[in-house]
N, C-alpha and C positions, 0 to 999 in steps of 0.2 A: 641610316635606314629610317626611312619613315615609318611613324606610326602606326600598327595594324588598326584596322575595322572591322566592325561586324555589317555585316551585309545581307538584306532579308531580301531574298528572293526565291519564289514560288513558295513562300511559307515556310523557306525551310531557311535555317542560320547558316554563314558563310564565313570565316574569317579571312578579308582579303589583304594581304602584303606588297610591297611594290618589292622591286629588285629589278637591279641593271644584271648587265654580261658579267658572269662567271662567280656570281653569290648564291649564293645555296640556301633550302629550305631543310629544316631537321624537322622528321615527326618520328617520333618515340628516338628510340635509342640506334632501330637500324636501318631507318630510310632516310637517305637524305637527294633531294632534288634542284637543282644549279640549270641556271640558267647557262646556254651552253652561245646563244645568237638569238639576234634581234633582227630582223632585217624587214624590214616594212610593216604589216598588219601579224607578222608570221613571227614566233615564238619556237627556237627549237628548246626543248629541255631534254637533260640527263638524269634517269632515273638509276640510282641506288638502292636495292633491295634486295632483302635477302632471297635466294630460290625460291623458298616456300611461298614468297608473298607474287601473288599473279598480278599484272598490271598490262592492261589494257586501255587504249583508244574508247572513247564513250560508246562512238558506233560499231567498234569490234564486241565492245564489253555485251551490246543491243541484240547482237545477229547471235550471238551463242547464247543466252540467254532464252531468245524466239526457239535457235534451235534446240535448246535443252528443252523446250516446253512441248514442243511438237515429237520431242523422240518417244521411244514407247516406253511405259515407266519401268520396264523388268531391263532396259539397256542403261540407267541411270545409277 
């Protein structure tokens, strides 16, 4: 495995890792994320997590967000 990095982008700190096909990322005790295929510019991964923990797409994570902010705050 290569070395991890720290990675500053937009101001904020990033620890970036490399990983081929079917190596896995461990964060805390119950996620862990594995690379599942490579295939051109496209990355698919498998995510592991427990129920509770929500995981979302950046631009799904965006539209619920906009719309939790637009809703009325007595439906929140």
């Amino acid at each position: 495995m290569q070395e991890s990095k720290e990675y500053t982008r937009r101001k904020k700190r990033m620890l970036v890792l490399s990983r081929q096909r079917d190596e896995t990322i461990v964060i805390g005790d119950s996620i862990r994320i594995t690379i599942v295929e490579v295939r051109g510019d496209k990355v698919r991964i498998g995510i592991d997590a427990p129920k509770d923990i929500t995981v979302h797409r950046q631009e799904i994570y965006d539209a619920i967000k906009r719309e939790m902010e637009g809703a009325d705050p007595s439906e929140k």
